[in-house]
OpenMM code with the backbone's topology and positions (N, CA, C; nanometers):
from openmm import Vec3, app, unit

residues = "UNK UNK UNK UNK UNK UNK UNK UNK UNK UNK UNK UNK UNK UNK UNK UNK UNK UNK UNK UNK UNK UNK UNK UNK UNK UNK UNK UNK UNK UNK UNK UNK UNK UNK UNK UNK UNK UNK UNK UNK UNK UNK UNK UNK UNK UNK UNK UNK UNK UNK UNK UNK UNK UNK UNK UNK UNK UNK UNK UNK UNK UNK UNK UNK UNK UNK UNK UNK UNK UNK UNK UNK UNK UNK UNK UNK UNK UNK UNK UNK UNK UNK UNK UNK UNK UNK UNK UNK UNK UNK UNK UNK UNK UNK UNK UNK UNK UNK UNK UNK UNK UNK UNK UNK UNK UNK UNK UNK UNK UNK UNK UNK UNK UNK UNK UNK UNK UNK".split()
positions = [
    Vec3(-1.8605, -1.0881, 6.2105),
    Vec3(-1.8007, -0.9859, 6.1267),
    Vec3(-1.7596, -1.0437, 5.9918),
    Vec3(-1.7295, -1.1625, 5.9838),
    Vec3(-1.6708, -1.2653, 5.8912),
    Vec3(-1.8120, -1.2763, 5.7705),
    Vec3(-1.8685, -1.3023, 5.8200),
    Vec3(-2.0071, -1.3091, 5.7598),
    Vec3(-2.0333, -1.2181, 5.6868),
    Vec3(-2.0566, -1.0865, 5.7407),
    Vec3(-2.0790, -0.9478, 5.7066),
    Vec3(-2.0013, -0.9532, 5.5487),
    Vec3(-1.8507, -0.9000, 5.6006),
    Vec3(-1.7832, -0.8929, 5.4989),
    Vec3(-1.8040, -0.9611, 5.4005),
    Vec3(-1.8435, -1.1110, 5.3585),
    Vec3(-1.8749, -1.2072, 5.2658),
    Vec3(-1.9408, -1.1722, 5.1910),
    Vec3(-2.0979, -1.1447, 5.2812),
    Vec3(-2.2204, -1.1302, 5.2074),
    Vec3(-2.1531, -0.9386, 5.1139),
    Vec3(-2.1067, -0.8574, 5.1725),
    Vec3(-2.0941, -0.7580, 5.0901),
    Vec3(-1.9930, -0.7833, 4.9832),
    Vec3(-1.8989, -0.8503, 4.9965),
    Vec3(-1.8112, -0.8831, 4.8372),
    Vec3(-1.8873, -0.9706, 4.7715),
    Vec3(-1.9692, -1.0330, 4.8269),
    Vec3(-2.0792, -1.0927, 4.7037),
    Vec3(-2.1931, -1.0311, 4.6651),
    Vec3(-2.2184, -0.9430, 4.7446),
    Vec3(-2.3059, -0.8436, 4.6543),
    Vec3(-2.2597, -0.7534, 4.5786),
    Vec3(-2.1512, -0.6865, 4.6504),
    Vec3(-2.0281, -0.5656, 4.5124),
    Vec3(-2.0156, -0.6641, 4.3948),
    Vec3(-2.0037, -0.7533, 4.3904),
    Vec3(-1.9346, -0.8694, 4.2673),
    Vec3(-2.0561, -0.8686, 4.1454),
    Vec3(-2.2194, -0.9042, 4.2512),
    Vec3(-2.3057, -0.9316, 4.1699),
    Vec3(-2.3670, -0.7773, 4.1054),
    Vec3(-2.3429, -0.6859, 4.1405),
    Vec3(-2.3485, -0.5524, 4.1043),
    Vec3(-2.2568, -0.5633, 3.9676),
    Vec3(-2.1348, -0.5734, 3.9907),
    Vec3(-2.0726, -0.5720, 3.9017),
    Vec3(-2.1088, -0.6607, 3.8003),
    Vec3(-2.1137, -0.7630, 3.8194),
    Vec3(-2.1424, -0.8504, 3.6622),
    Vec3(-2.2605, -0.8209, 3.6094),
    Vec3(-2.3803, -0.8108, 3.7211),
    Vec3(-2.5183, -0.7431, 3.6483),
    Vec3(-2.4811, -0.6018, 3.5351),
    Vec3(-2.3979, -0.5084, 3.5977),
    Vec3(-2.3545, -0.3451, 3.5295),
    Vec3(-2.2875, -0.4259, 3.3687),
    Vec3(-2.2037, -0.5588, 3.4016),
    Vec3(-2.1193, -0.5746, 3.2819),
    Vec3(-2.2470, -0.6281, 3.1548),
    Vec3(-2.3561, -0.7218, 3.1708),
    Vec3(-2.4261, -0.7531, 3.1602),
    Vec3(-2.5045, -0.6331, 3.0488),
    Vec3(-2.5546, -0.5399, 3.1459),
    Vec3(-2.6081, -0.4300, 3.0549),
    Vec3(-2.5315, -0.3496, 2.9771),
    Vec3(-2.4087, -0.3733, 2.9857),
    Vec3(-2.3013, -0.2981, 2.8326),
    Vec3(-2.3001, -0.3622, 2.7889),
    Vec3(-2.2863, -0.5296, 2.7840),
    Vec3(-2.2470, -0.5947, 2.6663),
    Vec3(-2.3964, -0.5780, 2.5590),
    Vec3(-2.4755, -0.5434, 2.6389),
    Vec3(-2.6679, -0.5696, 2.5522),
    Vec3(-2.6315, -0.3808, 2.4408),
    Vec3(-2.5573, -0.3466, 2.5273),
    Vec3(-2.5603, -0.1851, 2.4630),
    Vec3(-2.5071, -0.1824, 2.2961),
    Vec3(-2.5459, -0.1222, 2.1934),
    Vec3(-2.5171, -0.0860, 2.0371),
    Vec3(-2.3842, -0.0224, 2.0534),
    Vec3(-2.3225, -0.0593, 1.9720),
    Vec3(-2.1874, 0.0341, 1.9355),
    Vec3(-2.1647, 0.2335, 1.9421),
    Vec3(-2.2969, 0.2431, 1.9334),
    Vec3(-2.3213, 0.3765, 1.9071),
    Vec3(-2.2962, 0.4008, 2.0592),
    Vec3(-2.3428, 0.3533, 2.1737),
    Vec3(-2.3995, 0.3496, 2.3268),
    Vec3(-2.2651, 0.3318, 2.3733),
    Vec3(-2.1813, 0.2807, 2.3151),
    Vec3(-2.0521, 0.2284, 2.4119),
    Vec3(-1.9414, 0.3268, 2.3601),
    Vec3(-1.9538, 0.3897, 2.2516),
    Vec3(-1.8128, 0.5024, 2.2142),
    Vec3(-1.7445, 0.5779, 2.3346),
    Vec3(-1.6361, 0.5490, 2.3425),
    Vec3(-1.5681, 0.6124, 2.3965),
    Vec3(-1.4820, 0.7611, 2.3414),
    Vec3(-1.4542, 0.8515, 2.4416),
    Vec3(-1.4220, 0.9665, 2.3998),
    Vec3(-1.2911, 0.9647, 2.3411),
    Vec3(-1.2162, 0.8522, 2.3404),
    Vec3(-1.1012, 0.8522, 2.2717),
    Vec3(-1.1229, 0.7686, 2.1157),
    Vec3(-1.2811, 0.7128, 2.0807),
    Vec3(-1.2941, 0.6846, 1.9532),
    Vec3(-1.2543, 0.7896, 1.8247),
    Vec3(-1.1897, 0.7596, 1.7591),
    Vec3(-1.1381, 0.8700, 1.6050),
    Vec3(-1.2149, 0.7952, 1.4691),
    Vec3(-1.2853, 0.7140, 1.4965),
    Vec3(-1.4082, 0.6877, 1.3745),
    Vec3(-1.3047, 0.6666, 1.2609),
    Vec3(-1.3214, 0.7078, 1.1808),
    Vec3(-1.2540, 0.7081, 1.0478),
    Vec3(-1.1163, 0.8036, 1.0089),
    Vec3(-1.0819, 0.8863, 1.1137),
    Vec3(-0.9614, 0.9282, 1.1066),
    Vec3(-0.8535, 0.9364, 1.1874),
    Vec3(-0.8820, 0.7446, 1.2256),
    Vec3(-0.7914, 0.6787, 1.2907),
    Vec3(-0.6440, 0.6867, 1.1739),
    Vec3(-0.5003, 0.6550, 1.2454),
    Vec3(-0.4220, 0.6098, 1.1498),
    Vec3(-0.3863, 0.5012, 1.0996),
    Vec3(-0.2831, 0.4791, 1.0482),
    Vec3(-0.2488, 0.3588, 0.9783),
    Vec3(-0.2517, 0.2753, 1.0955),
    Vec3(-0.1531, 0.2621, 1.1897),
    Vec3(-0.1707, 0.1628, 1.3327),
    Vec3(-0.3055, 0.1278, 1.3718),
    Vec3(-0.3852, 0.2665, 1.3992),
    Vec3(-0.5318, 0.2021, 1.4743),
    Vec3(-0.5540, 0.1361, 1.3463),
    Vec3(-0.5814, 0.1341, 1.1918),
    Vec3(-0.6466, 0.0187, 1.1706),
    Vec3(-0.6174, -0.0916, 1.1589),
    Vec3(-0.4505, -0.0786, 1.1502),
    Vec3(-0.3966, -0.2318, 1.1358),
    Vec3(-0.4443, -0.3340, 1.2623),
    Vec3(-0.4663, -0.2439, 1.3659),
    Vec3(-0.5003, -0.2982, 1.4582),
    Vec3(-0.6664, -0.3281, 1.5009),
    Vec3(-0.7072, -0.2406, 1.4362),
    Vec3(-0.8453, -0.2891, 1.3951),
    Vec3(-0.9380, -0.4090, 1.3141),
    Vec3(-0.8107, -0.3970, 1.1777),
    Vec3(-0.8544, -0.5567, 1.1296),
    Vec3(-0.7886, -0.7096, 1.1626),
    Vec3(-0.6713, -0.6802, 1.2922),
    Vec3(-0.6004, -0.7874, 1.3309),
    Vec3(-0.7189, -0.8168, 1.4438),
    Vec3(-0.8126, -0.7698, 1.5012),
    Vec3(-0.9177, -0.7841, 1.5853),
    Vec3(-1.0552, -0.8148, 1.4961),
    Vec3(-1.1044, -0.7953, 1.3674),
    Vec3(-1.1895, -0.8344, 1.3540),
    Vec3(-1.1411, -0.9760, 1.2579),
    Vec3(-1.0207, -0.9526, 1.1774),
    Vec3(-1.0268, -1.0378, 1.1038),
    Vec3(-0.9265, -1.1849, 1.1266),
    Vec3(-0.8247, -1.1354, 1.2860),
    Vec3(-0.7461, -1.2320, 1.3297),
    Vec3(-0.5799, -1.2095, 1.2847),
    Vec3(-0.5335, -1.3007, 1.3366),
    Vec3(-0.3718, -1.2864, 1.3274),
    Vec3(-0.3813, -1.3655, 1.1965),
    Vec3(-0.3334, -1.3246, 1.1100),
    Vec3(-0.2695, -1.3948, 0.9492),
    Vec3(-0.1749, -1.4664, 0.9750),
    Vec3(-0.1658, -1.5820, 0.8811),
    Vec3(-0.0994, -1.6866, 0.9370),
    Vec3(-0.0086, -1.7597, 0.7802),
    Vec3(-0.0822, -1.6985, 0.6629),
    Vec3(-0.0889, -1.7615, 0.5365),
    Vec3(-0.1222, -1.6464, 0.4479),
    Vec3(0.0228, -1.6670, 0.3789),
    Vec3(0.0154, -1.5542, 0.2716),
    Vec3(-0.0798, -1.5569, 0.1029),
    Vec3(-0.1502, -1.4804, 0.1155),
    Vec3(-0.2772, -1.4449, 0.0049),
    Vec3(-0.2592, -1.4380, -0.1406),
    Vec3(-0.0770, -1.4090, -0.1364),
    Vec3(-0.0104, -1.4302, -0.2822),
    Vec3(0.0367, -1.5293, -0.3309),
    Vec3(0.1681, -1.5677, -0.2241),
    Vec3(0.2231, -1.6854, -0.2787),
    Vec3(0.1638, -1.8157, -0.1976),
    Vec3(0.0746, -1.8321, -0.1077),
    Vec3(0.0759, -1.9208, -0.0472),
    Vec3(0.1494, -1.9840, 0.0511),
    Vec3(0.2353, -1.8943, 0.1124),
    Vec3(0.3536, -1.9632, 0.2051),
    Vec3(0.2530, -1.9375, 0.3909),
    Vec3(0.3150, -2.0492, 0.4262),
    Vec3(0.2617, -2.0246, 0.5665),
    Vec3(0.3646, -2.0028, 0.6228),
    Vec3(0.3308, -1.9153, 0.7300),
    Vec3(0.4232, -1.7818, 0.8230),
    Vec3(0.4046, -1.8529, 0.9597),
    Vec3(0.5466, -1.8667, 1.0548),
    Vec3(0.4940, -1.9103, 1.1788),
    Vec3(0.5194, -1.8123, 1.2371),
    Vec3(0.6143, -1.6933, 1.2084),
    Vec3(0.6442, -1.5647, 1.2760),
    Vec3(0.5497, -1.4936, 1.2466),
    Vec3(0.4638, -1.4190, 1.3288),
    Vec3(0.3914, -1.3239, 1.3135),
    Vec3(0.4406, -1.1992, 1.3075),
    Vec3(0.5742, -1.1656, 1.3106),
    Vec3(0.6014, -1.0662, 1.2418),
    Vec3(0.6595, -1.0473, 1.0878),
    Vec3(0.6385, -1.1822, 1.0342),
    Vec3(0.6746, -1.1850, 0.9291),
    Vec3(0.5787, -1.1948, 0.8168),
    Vec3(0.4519, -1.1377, 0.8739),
    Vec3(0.3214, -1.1308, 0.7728),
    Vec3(0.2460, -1.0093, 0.7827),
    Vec3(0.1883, -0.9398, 0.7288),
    Vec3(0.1100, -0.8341, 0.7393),
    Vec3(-0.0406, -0.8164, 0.6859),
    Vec3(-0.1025, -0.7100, 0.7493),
    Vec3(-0.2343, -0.6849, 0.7031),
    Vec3(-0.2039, -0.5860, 0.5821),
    Vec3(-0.2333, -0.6414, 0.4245),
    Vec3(-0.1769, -0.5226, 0.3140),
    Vec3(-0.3340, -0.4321, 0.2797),
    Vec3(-0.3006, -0.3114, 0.2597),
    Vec3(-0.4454, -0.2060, 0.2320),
    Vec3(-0.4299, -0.2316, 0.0820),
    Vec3(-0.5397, -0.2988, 0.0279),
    Vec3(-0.5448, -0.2864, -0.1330),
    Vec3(-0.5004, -0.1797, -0.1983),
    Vec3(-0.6265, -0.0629, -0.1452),
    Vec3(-0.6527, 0.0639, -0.2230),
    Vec3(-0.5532, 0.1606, -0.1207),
    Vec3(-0.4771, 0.1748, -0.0586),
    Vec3(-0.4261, 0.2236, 0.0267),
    Vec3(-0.4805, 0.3115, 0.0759),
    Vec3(-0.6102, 0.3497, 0.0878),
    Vec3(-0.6744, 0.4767, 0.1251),
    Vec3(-0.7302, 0.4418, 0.2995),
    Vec3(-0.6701, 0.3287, 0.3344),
    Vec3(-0.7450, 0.2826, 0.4830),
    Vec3(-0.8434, 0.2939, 0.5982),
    Vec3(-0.9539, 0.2729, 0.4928),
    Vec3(-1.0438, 0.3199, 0.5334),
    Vec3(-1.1025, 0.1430, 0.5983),
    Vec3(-1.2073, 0.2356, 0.6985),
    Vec3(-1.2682, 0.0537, 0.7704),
    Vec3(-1.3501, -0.0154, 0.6723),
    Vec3(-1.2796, -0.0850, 0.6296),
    Vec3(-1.3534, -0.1871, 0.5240),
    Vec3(-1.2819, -0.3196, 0.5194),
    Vec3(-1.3530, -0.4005, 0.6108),
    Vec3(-1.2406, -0.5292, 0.6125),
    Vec3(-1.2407, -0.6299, 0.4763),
    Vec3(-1.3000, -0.5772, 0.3628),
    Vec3(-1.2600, -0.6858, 0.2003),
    Vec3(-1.1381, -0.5761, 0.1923),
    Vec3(-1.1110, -0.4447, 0.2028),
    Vec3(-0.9774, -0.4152, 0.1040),
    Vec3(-0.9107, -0.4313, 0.2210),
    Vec3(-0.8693, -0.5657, 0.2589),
    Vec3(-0.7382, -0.5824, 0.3483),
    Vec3(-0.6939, -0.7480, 0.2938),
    Vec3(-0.6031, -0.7691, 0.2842),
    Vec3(-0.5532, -0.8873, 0.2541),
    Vec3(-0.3932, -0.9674, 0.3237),
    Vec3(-0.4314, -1.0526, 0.3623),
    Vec3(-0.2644, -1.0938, 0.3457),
    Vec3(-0.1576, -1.1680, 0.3206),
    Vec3(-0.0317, -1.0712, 0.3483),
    Vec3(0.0982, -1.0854, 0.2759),
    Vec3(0.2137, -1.1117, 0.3602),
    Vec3(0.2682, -1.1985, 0.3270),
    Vec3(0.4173, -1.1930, 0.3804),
    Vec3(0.5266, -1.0732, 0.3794),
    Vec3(0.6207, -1.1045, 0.4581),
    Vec3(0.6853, -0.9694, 0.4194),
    Vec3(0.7437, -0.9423, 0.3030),
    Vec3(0.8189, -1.0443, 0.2142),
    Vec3(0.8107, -1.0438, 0.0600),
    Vec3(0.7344, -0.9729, -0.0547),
    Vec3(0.6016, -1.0364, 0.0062),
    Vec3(0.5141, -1.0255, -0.1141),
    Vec3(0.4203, -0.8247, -0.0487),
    Vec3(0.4704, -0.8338, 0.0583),
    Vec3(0.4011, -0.6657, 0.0979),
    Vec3(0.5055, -0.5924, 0.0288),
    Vec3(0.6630, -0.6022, 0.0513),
    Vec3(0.7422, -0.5302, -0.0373),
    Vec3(0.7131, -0.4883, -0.1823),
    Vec3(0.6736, -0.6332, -0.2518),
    Vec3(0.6336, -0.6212, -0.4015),
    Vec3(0.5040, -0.5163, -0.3938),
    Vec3(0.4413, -0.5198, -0.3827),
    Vec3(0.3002, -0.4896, -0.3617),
    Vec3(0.3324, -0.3372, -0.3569),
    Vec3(0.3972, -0.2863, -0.2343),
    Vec3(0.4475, -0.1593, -0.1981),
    Vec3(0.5053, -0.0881, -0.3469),
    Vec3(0.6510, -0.1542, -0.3529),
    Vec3(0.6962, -0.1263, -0.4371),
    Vec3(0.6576, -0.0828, -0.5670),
    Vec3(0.5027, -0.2037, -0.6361),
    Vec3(0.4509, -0.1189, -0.7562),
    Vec3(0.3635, -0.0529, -0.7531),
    Vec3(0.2581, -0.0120, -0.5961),
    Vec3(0.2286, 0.0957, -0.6180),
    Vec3(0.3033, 0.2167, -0.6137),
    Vec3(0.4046, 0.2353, -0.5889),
    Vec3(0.4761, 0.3607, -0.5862),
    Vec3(0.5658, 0.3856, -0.7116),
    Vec3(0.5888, 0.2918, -0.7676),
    Vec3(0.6313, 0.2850, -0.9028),
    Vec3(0.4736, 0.3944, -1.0074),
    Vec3(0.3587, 0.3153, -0.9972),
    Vec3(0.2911, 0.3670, -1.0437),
    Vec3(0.2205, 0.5027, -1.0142),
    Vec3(0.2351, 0.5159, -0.8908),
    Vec3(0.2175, 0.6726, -0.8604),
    Vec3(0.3156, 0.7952, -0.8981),
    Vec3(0.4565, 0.7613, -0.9299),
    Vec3(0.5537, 0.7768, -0.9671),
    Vec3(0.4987, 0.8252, -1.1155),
    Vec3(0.4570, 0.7018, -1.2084),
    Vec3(0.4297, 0.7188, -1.3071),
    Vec3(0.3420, 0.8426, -1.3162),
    Vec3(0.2558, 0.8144, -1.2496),
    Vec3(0.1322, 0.8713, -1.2368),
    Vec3(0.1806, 1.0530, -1.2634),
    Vec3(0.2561, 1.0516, -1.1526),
    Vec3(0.3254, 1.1878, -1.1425),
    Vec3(0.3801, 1.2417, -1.2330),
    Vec3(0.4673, 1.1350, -1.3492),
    Vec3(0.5852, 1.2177, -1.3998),
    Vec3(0.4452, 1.2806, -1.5420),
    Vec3(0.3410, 1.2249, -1.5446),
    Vec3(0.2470, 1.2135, -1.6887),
    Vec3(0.2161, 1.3997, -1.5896),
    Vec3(0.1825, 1.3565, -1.4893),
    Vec3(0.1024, 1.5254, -1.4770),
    Vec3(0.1862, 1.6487, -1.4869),
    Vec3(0.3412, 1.5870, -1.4934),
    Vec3(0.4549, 1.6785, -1.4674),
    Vec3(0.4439, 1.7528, -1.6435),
    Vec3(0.4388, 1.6286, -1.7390),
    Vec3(0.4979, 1.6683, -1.8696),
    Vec3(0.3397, 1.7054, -1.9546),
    Vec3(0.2303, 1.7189, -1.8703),
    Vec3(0.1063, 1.7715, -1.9814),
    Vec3(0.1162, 1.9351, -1.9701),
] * unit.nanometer
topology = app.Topology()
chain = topology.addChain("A")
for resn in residues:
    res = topology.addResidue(resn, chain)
    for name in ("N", "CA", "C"):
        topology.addAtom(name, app.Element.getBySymbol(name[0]), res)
């Protein structure tokens, strides 16, 4: 009976890794899942999207400081429009994301008060 049982968890097993085998060969298109949101993921899914393609940041892109807290660095969106494009992502410490933050909204600000007074 001992036997039996063996030979079938080693065949369920080799089933299984053969099945894993033919997804990993499968295109991105082949593997979507129904909970994929493509491009109108939010801010989280992509932060979390380019901490997976592009890695945990470790060294800030402005001033040069190295970060041993990983919560003390971030993935910054250039163009803030966050779209999947891993060149407009860069990074920043939490310092230098403040600055960054700060003058784009200064300049959108600007931006605003010009459309207010034409």
């Amino acid at each position: 009976m001992k036997n039996i049982d063996t030979f079938k968890s080693y065949h369920i097993s080799r089933k299984i890794k053969e099945g894993i085998k033919k997804k990993k060969n499968l295109t991105f298109e082949e593997t979507k899942t129904t909970n994929w949101k493509g491009d109108k993921v939010g801010k989280i899914g992509i932060h979390i999207w380019v901490k997976k393609w592009k890695g945990a940041p470790n060294i800030c892109e402005q001033c040069g400081k190295v970060i041993e807290n990983p919560s003390d660095i971030h993935w910054h969106n250039i163009d803030h429009k966050y779209r999947r494009v891993l060149d407009d992502y860069i990074r920043l410490c939490r310092k230098c994301h403040g600055e960054k933050n700060k003058q784009l909204h200064k300049q959108r600000l600007e931006n605003y008060k010009k459309l207010l007074n034409k």
